[in-house]
C-alpha positions as CSV (number, residue, x, y, z in Angstrom):
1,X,35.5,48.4,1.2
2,X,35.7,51.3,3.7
3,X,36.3,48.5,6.9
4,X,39.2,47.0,4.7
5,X,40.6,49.5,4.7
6,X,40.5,50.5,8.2
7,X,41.1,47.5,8.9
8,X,44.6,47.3,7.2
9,X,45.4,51.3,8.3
10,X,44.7,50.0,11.7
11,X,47.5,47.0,11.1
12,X,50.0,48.7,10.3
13,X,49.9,50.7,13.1
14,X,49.2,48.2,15.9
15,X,50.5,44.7,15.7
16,X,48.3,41.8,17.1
17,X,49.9,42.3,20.6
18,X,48.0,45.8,20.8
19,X,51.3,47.5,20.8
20,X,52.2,49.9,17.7
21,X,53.7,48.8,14.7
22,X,57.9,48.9,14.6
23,X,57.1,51.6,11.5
24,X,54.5,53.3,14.0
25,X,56.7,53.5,16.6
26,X,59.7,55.0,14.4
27,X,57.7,57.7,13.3
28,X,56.4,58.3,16.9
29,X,60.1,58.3,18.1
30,X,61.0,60.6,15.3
31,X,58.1,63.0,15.8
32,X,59.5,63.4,19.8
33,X,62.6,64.5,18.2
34,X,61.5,67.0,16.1
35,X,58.7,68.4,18.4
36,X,61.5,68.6,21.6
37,X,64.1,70.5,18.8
38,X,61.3,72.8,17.5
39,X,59.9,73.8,21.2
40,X,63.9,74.6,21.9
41,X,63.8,77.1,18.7
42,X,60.4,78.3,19.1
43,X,61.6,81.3,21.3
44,X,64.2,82.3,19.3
45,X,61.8,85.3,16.9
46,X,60.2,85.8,20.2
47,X,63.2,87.2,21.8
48,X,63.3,90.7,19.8
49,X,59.8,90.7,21.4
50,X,60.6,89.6,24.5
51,X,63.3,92.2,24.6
52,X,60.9,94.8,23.8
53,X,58.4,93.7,26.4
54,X,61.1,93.3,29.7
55,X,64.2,95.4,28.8
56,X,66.7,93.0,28.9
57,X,70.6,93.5,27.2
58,X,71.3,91.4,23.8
59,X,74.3,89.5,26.7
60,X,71.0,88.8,28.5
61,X,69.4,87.7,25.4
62,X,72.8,85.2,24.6
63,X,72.7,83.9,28.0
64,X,69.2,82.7,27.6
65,X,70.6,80.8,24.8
66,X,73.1,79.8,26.2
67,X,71.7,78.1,29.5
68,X,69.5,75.9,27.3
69,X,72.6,74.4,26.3
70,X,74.0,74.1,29.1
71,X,71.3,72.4,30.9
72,X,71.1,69.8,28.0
73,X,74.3,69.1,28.8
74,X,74.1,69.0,32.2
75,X,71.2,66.4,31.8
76,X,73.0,64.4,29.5
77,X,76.1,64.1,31.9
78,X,73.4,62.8,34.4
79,X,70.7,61.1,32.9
80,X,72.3,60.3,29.4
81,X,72.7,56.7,30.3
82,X,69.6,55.8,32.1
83,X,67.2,54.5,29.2
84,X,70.3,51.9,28.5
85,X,69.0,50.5,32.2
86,X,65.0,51.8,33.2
87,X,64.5,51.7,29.2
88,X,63.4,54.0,26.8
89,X,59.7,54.0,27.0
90,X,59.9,55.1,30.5
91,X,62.2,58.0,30.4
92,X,60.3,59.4,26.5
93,X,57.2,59.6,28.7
94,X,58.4,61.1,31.5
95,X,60.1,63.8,29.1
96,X,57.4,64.5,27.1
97,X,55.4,65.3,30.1
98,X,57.9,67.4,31.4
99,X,58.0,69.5,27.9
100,X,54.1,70.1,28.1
101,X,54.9,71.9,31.7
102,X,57.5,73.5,30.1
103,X,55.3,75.3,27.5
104,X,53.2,76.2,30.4
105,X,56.0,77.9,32.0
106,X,57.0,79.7,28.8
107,X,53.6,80.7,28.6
108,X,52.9,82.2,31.9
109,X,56.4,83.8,31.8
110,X,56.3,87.6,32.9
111,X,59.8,88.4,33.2
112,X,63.4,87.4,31.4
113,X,63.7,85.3,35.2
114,X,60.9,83.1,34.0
115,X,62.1,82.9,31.0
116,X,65.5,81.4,31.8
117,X,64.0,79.3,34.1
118,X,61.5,78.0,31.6
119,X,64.5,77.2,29.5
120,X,67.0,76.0,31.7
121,X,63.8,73.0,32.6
122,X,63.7,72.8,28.8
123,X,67.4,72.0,28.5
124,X,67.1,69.4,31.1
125,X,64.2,67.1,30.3
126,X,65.6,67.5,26.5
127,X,69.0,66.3,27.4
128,X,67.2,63.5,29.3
129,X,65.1,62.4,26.1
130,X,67.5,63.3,23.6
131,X,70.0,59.7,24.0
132,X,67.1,57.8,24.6
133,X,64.4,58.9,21.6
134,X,68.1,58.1,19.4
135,X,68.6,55.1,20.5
136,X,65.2,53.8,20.1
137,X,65.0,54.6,16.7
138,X,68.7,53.4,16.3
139,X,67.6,49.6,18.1
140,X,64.4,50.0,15.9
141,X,66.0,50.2,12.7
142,X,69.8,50.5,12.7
143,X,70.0,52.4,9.0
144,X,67.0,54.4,8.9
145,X,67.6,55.0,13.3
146,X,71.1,56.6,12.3
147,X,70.2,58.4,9.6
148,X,67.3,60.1,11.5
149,X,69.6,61.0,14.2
150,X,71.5,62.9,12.0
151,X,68.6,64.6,9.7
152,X,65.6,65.0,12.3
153,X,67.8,67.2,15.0
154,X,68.8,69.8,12.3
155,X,64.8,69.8,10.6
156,X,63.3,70.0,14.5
157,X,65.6,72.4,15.2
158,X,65.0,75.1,12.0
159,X,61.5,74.1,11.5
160,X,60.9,75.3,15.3
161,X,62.5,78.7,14.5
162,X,60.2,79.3,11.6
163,X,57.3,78.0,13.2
164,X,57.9,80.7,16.1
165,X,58.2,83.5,13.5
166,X,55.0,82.5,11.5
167,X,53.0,82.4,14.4
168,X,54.9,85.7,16.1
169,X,54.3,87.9,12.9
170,X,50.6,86.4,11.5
171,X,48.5,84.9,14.7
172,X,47.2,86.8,17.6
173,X,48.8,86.2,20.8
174,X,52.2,84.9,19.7
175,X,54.1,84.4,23.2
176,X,51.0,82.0,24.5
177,X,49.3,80.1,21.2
178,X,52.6,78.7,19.8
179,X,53.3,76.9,23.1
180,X,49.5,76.0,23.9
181,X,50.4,74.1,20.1
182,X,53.6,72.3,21.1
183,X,52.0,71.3,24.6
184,X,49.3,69.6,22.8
185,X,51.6,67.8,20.7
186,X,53.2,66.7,23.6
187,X,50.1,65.1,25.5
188,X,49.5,63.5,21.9
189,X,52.9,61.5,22.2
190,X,52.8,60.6,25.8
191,X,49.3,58.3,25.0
192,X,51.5,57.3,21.6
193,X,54.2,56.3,24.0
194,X,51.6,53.9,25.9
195,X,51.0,51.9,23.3
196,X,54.8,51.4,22.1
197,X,56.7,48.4,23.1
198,X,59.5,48.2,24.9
199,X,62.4,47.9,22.6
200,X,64.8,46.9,25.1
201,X,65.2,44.9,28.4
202,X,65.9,46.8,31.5
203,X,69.2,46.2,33.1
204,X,70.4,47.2,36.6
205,X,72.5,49.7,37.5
206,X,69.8,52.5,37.4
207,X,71.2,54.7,40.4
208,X,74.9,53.8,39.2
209,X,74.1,55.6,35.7
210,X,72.8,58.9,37.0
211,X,76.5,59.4,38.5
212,X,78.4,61.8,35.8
213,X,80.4,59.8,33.8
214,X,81.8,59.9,30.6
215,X,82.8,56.4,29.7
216,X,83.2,55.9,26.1
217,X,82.8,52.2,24.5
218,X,86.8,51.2,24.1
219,X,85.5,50.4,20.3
220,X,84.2,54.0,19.8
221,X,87.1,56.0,21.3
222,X,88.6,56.5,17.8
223,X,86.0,57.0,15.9
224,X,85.3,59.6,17.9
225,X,88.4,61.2,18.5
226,X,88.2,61.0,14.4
227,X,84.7,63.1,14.8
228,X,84.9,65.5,16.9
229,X,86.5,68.4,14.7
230,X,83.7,67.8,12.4
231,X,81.2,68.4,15.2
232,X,82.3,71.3,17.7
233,X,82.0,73.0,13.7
234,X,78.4,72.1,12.6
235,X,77.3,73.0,16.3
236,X,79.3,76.1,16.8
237,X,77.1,76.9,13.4
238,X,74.4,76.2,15.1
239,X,74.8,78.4,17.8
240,X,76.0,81.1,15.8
241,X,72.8,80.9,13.7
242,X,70.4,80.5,17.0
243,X,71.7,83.2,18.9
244,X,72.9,86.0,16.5
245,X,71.2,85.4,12.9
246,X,67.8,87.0,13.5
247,X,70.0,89.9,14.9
248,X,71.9,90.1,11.6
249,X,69.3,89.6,9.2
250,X,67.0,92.3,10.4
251,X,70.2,94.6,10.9
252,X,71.3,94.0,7.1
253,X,67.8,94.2,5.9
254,X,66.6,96.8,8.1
255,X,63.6,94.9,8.8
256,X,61.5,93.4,12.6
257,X,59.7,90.4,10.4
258,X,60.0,87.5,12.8
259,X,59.8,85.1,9.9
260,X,62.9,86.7,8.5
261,X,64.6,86.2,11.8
262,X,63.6,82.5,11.9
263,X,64.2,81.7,8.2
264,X,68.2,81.6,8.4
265,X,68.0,79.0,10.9
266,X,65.4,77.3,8.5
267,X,68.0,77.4,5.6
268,X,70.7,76.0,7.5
269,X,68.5,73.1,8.3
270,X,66.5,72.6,5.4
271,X,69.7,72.6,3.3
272,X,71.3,69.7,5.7
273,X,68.4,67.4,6.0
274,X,68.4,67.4,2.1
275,X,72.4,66.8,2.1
276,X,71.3,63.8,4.5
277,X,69.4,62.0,2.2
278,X,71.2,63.1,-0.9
279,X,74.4,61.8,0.5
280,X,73.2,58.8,2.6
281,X,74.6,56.1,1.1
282,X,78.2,57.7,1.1
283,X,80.9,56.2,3.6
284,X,81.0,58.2,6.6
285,X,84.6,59.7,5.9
286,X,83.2,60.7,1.9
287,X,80.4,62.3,4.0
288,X,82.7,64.1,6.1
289,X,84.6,65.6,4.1
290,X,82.1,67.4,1.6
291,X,80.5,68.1,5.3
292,X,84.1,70.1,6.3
293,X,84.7,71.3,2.5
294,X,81.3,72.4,2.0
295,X,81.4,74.1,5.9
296,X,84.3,75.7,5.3
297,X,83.4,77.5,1.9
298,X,79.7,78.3,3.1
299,X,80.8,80.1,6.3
300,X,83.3,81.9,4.3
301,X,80.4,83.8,1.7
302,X,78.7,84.0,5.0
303,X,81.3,86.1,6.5
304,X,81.8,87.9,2.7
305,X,77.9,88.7,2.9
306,X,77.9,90.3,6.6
307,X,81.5,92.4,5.7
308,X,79.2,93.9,2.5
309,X,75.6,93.3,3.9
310,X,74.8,91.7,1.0
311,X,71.4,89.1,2.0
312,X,71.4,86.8,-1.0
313,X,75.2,86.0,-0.6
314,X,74.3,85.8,3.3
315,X,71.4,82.9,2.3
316,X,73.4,81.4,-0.6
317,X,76.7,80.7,2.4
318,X,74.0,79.4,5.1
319,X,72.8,76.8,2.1
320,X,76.1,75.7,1.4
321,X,77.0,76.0,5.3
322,X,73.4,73.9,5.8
323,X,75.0,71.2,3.3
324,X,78.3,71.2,5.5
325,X,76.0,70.5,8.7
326,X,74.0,68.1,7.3
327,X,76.9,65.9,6.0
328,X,79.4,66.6,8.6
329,X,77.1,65.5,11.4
330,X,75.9,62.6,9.6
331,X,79.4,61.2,8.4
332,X,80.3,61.8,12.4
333,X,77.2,59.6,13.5
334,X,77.7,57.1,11.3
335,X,81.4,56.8,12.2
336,X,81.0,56.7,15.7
337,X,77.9,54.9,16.5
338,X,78.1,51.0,14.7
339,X,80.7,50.5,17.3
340,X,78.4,50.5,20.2
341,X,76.5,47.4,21.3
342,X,72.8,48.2,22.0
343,X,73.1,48.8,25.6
344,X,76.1,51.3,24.7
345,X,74.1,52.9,22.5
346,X,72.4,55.7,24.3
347,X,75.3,56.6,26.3
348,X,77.5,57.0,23.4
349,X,74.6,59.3,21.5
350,X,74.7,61.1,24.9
351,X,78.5,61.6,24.8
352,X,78.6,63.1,21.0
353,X,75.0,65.8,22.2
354,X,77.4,66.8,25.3
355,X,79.9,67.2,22.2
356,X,77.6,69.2,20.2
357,X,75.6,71.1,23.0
358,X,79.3,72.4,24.4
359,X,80.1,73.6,20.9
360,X,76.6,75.3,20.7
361,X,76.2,77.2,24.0
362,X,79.8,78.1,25.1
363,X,80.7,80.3,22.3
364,X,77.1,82.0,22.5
365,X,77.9,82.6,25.9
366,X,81.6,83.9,24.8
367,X,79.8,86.3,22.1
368,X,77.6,87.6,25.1
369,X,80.8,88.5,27.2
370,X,82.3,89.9,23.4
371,X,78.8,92.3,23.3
372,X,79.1,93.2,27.2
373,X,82.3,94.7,25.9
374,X,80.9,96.7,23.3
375,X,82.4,94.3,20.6
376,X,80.2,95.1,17.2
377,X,78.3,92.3,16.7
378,X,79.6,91.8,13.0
379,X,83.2,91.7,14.5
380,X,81.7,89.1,16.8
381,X,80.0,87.2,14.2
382,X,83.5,87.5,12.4
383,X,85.2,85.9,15.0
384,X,82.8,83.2,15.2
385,X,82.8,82.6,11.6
386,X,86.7,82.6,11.7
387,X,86.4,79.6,14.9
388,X,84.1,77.5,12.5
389,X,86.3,77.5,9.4
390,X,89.6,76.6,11.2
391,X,87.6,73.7,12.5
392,X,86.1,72.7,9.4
393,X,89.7,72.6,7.9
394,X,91.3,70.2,10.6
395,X,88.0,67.7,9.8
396,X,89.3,68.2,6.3
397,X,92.6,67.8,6.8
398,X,92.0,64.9,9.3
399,X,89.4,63.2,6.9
400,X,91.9,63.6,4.3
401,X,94.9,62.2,5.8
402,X,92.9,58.6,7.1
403,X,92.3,57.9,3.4
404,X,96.2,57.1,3.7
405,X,96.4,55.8,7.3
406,X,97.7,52.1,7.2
407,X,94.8,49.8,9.0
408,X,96.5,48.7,12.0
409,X,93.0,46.7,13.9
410,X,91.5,45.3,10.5
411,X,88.1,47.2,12.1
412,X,87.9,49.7,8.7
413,X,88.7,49.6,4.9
414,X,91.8,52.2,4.9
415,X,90.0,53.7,1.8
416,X,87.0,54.8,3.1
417,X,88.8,55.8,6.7
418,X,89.8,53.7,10.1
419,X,86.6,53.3,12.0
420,X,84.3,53.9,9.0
421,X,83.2,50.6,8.3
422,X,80.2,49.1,10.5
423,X,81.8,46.5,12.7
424,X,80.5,43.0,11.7
């Protein structure tokens, strides 16, 4: 019985060519999401550490938030486009080995210069990976590959943050073991890389895709024009919550627990991967406009609960903000993305992260200049709150209004939105 049933757990992760099963490999490909997210959110309940340790300003403490961005950005500008040509495999390994040095660097770090430096590499070989691991999953599977790309970011991302905190406030030697953990989980996913299979054919043009370019499919140029509101909001959210909410939670609870720093970030993810899969089967203009609606009203408790430092209102707007995220970002995907052919594919991903990586890491950046000013940072937060919601009411209102547009190019039903429906 027992070699049965190794036998069949062994089939369905290998097929008969010795390479890993399609399912195998999705899961591999979605793990390398949520491990690169989580190692990029690690640090954040470290910083108040960190701080302690080195000395550095909270702007000091934004900008190291805020180069992470930028470097992702920077990489996907770059190297966004280059698993459409060398392939996927290649560049996932290549970026996963990079990540493990990057823990080391993080771990060794002795000053707030290695620390930037450690996350500036970060932001680079996850930009890198970030089109690629997508579009794997999204050549894969096309349903389950988008709707991973728009629940597995947000769950890598907050499940990174409370990770960080766990380990920071209940095991010994926080700044070192919590990296020697995601560095093992990356050498685990380079050998699962080995054994995947290829699940495109390289093309050339290698050295022409590393030029900067941002050269959208002509069939996704609306769509996305139709998208982006809805995701400078979610990401602006994101950043808001990465780089000020373990500030604000410990101020309105007059409490140092790192996993009360992390947990806001976990809230705001948690509540959007389950909005995800709740709302899946919605057309992508349904989805983004209970994303918008649902940003809009959870940002505004949010900003309610930091005017009266109330905590509960402050968790009960991040849910309800979290549900915004999830939706908005998934409606946005899955408006944007059936328009690109499979050798579009990563390219296009890379264009809406460089999207979503500008919304995260420029205001952060902005609220640093803000604190260098001696802004309070509830005005700040204020202010960021206030950017959000205005944003979240033009996807509305823009969501709203293509329920009526006529359908000029017979590519959508003008019900559910131009652009919403998967191209045939």
């Amino acid at each position: 019985m027992y070699p049965a049933v190794a036998a069949a757990a062994k089939s369905s992760i290998l097929s008969p060519t010795g390479h890993l099963s399609p399912t195998a490999s999705f899961y591999l490909l979605a793990s390398i999401t949520v491990s690169f997210l989580a190692g990029s959110s690690a640090p954040t309940p470290l910083y108040p550490l960190y701080q302690k340790m080195w000395g550095f300003s909270p702007v000091m403490l934004t900008i190291v938030f805020g180069v992470y961005a930028l470097a992702v950005l920077a990489a996907l500008l770059i190297a966004g486009r280059l698993s459409d040509h060398l392939g996927r495999r290649p560049v996932l390994i290549a970026a996963a080995i990079s990540q493990t040095l990057v823990m080391l660097l993080f771990a060794t770090a002795g000053s707030v210069t290695g620390l930037v430096v450690a996350r500036v590499i970060q932001g680079l070989t996850t930009g890198a990976a970030i089109g690629a691991v997508g579009a794997a999953m999204i050549d894969l599977d096309k349903g389950r590959g988008t709707l991973a790309n728009a629940v597995v970011p947000a769950f890598g991302t907050g499940l990174g943050a409370l990770i960080g905190g766990i380990f920071l406030q209940y095991l010994p030697g926080p700044t070192h073991l919590v990296y020697a953990v995601l560095a093992a989980i990356y050498v685990a996913q380079v050998l699962g890389l080995t054994f995947m299979k290829e699940s495109i054919s390289a093309q050339p043009g290698v050295l022409e895709s590393l030029k900067p370019r941002l050269n959208l499919p002509r069939a996704t140029r609306e769509p996305l024009l139709l998208a982006v509101p809805i995701l400078l909001a979610v990401w602006a959210l994101a950043g808001f919550y990465g780089s000020l909410g373990p500030t604000l939670i410990r101020g309105m609870l007059n409490s140092h627990s790192p996993v009360l720093g992390g947990l806001a970030l976990f809230v705001l993810a948690a509540s959007a991967g389950i909005s995800v899969l709740l709302l899946q089967k919605r057309a992508p203009r349904q989805m983004m406009m209970v994303g918008a609606g649902s940003l809009f009203a959870g940002v505004a408790l949010t900003v309610f609960a930091l005017s009266h430092s109330a905590i509960v209102p402050f968790f009960l707007g991040t849910a309800v903000a979290g549900i915004g995220f999830g939706a908005g970002f998934q409606g946005a995907v899955r408006t944007v993305i059936p328009f690109a052919a499979p050798h579009e594919r990563a390219g296009t991903l890379s264009i809406i992260f460089i999207i979503c990586y500008l919304a995260m890491g420029v205001p952060a950046v902005i609220a640093g200049s803000m604190l260098a000013r001696h802004v309070t940072i509830i005005a700040v937060a204020r202010y960021f709150c206030g950017v959000i919601m205005a944003l979240a009411g033009a996807a509305l209102l823009g969501a709203i209004s293509r329920r009526y547009a006529p359908n000029l190019r017979g590519r959508g039903d003008p019900v559910r939105g131009v652009g919403c429906a998967e191209p045939e």
